[in-house]
N, C-alpha and C positions, 0 to 999 in steps of 0.2 A: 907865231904868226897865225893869225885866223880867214880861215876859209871862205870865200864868201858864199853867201846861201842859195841851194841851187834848188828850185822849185821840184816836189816830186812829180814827175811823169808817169802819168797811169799804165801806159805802155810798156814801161819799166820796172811796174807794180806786180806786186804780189801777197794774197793775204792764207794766213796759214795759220789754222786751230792747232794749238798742242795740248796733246794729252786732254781733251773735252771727252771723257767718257760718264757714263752712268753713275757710275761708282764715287766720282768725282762734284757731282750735286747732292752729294748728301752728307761729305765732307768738307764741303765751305758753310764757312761756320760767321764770315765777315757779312755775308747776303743772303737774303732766302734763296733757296734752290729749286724757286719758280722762274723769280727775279733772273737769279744768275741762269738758268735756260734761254729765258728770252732776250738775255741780252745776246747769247753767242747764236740763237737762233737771228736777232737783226744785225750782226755784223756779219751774219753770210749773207742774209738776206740785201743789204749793203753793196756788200762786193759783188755780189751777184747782176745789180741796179748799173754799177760800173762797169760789168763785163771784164770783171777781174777773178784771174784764175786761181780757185781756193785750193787749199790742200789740207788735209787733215793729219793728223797725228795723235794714234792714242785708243 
């Protein structure tokens, strides 16, 4: 039996970096490790724009 789909609620949101350290852009080897900075620097930037509360890990 399938669910049906329940739209996410920002209120009910949360957005959460794991393990984004230093160390870790020079070891992704699938993207530059400019690239992959600015991406996780615009998904806070992102969550931020929503007033959604980030958490870090790492």
């Amino acid at each position: 039996m399938t669910r049906p789909y329940v739209r996410l609620d920002k209120n009910d949101a949360a957005v959460l970096l794991v393990d984004y350290q230093a160390g870790l852009l020079l070891l992704a080897r699938d993207i530059e490790p400019d690239k992959f900075k600015n991406n996780m620097l615009v998904l806070n930037d992102l969550a931020k724009s929503f007033n959604q509360p980030i958490n870090t890990w790492g």
